[in-house]
Backbone bond lengths (Angstrom), bond angles and torsions (degrees), N, CA, C in turn:
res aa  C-N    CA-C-N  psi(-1)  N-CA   C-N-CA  omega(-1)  CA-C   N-CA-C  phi
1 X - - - 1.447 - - 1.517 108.16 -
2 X 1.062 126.23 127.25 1.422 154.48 157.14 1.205 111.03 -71.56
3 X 1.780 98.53 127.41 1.344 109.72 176.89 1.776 107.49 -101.13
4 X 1.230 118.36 69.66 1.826 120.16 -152.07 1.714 88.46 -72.57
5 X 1.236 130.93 -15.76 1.474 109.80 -166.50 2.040 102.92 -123.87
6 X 1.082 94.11 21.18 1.733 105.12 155.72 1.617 125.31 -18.85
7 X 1.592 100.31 -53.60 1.090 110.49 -142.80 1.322 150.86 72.68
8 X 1.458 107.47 -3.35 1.488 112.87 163.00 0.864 134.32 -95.50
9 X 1.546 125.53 -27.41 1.551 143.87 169.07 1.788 109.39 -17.17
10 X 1.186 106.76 98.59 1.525 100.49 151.53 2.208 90.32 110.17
11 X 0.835 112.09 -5.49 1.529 147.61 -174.40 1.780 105.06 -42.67
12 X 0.961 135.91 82.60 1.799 113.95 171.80 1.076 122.32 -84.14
13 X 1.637 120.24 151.03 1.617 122.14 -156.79 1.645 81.17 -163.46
14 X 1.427 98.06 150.16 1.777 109.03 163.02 1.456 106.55 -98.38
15 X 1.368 124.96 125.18 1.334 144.38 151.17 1.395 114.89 33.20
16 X 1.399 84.72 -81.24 1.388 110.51 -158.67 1.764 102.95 -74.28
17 X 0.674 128.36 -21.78 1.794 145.16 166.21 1.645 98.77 -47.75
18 X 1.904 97.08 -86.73 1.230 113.30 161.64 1.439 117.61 -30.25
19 X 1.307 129.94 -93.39 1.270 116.15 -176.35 1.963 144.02 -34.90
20 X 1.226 79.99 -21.82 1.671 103.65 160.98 1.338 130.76 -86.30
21 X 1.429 127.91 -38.58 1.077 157.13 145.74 2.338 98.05 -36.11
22 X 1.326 96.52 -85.23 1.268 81.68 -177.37 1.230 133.02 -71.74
23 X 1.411 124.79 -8.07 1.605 121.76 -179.70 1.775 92.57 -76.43
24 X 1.318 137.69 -25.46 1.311 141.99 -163.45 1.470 95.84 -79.79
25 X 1.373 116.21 -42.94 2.085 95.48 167.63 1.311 109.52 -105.36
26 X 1.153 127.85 53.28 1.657 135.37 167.66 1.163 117.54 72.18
27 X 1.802 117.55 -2.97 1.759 105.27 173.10 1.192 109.55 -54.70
28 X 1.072 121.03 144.71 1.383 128.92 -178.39 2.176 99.66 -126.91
29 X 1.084 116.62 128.01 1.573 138.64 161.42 1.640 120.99 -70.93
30 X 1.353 106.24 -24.40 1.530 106.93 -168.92 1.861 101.97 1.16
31 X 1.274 89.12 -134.44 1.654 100.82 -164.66 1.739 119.49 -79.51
32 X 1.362 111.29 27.44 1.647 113.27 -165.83 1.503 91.89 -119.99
33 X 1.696 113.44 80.18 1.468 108.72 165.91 1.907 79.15 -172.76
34 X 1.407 99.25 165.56 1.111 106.84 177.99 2.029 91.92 -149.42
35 X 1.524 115.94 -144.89 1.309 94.90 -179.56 1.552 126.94 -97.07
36 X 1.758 111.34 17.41 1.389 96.04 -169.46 1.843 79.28 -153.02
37 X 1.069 126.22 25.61 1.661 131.48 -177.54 1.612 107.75 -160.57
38 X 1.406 95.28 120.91 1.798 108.87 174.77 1.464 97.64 -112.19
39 X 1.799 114.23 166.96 1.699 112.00 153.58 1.808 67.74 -150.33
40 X 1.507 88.60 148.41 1.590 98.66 150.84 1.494 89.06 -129.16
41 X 1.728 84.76 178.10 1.294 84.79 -152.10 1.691 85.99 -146.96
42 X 1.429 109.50 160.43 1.778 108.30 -161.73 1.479 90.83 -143.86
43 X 1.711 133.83 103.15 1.379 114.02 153.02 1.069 144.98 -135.43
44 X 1.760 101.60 165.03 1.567 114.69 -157.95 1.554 105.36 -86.66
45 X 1.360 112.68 139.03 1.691 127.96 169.19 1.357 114.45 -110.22
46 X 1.082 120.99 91.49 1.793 133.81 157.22 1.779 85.90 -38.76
47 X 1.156 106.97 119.30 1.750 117.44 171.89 2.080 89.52 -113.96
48 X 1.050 140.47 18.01 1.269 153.85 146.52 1.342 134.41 -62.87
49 X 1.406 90.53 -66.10 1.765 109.86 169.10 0.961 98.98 -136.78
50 X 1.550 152.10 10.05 1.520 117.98 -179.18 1.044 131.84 88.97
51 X 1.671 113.38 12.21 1.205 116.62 -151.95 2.535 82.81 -105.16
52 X 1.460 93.45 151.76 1.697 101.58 -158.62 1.818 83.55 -129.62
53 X 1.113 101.39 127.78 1.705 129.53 171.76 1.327 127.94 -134.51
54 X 1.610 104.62 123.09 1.649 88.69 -175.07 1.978 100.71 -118.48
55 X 1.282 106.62 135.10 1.151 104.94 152.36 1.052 150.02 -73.64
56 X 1.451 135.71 100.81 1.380 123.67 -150.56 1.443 133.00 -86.27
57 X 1.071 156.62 -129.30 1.368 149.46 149.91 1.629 95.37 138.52
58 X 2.042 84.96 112.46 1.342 108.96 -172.35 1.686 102.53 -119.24
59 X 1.529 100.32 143.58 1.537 121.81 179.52 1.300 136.84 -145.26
60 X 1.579 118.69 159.58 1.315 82.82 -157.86 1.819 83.57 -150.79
61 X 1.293 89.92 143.50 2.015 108.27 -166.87 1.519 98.92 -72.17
62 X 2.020 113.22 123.95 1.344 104.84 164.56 1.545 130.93 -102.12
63 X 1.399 95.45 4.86 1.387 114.56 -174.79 1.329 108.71 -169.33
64 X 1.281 102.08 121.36 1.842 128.08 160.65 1.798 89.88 88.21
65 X 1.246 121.09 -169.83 1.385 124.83 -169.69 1.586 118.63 -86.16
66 X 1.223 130.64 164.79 1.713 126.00 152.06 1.842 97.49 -55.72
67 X 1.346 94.03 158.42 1.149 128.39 175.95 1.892 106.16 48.54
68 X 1.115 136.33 10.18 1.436 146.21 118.11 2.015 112.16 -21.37
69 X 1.539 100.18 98.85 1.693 74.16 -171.52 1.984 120.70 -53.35
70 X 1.199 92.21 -25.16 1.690 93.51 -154.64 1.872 92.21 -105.51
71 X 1.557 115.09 41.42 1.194 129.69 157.90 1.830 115.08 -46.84
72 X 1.044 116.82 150.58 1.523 114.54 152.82 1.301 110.16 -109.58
73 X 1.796 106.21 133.26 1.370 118.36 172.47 1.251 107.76 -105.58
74 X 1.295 106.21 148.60 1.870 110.95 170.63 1.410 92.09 -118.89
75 X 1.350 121.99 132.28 1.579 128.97 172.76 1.667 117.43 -78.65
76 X 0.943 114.18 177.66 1.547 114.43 -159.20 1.723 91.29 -121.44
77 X 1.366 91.83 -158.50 1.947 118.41 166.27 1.318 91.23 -117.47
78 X 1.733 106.16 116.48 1.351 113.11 161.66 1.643 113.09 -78.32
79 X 1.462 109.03 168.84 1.376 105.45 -157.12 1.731 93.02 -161.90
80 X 1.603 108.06 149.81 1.742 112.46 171.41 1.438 104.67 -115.18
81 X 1.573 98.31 149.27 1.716 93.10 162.35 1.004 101.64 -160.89
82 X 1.495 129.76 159.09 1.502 138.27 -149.13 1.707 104.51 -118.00
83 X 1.196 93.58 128.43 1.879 94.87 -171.46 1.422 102.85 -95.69
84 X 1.452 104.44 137.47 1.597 125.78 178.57 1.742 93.60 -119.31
85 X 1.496 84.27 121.55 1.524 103.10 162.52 1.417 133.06 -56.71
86 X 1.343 167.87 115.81 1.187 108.44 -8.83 1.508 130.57 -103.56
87 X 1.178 85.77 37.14 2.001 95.02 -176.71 1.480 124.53 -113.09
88 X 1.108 113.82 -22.37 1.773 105.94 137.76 1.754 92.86 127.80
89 X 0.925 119.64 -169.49 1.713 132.07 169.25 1.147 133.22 -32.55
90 X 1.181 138.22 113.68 1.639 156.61 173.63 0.940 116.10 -85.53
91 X 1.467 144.39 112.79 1.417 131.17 172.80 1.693 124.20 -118.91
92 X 1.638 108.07 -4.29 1.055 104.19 165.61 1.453 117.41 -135.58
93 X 1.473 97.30 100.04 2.007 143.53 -165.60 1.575 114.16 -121.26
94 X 1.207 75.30 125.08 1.655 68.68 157.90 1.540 123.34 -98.91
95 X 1.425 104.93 118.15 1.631 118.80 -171.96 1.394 135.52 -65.49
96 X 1.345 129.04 132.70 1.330 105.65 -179.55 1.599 122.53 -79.68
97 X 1.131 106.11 148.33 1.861 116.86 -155.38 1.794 93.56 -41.85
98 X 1.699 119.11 -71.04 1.522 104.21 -171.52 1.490 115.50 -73.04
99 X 1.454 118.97 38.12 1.551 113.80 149.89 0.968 84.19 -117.53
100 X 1.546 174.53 -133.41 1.474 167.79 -119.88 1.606 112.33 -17.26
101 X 1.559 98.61 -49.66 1.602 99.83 -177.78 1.643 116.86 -75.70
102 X 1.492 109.85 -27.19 1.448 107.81 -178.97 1.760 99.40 -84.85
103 X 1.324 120.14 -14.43 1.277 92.38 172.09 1.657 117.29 -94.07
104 X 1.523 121.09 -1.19 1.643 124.61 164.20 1.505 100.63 -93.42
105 X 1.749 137.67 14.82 1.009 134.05 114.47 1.177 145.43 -37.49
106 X 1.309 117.44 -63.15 1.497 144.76 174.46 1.519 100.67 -65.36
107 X 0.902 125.42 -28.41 1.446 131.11 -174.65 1.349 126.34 -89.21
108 X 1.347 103.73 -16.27 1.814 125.73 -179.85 1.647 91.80 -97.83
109 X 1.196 102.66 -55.36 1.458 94.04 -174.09 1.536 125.82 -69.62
110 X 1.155 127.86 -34.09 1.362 141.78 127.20 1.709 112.53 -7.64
111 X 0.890 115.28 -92.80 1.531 153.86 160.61 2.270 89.39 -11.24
112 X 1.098 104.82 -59.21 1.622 117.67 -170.16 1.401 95.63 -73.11
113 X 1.572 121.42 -72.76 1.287 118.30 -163.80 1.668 127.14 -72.51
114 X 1.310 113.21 -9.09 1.166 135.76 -176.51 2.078 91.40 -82.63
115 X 1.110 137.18 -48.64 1.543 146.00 -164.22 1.359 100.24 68.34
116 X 1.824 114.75 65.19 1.900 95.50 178.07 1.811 79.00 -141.42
């Protein structure tokens, strides 16, 4: 699921903004960037059934490298998808309402601390 009306899509931010910004609501970058493509990635645990969701949020460097503090980011369409063991990511699900709402959470708040 696509979040097409976010408001960030297409979005520029320097790095180091960004990268602060998202480690502060748990996106985490680990190893999904190379030098001109980031995703962080945010996830949800159904402690119910077990059910595993990641929120995504993909980007992509328009000037100078990742991890360059004073990089330019262009923001993406963030997006959820539900991981099935052992075959990997689902993205077109139908979601349950409080994983939809915490991710137009993350997205407001995003949306504020980012200034775009």
């Amino acid at each position: 699921m696509k979040f097409e009306e976010s408001g960030l899509n297409g979005k520029v931010v320097e790095f180091s903004l960004l990268e602060h910004v998202m480690e502060n609501h748990g996106m985490i970058r680990a190893g999904q960037w190379d030098y001109e493509r980031i995703t962080y990635d945010y996830k949800f645990e159904d402690m119910t059934n077990g059910d595993v969701y990641y929120f995504r949020f993909p980007c992509h460097v328009i000037e100078a490298e990742t991890e360059t503090p004073h990089a330019k980011v262009e923001l993406g369409t963030p997006y959820v998808g539900k991981h099935y063991y052992p075959h990997g990511v689902e993205y077109d699900e139908v979601f349950p309402k409080h994983v939809v709402n915490q991710c137009n959470k993350l997205i407001e708040a995003l949306h504020t601390e980012l200034h775009v």
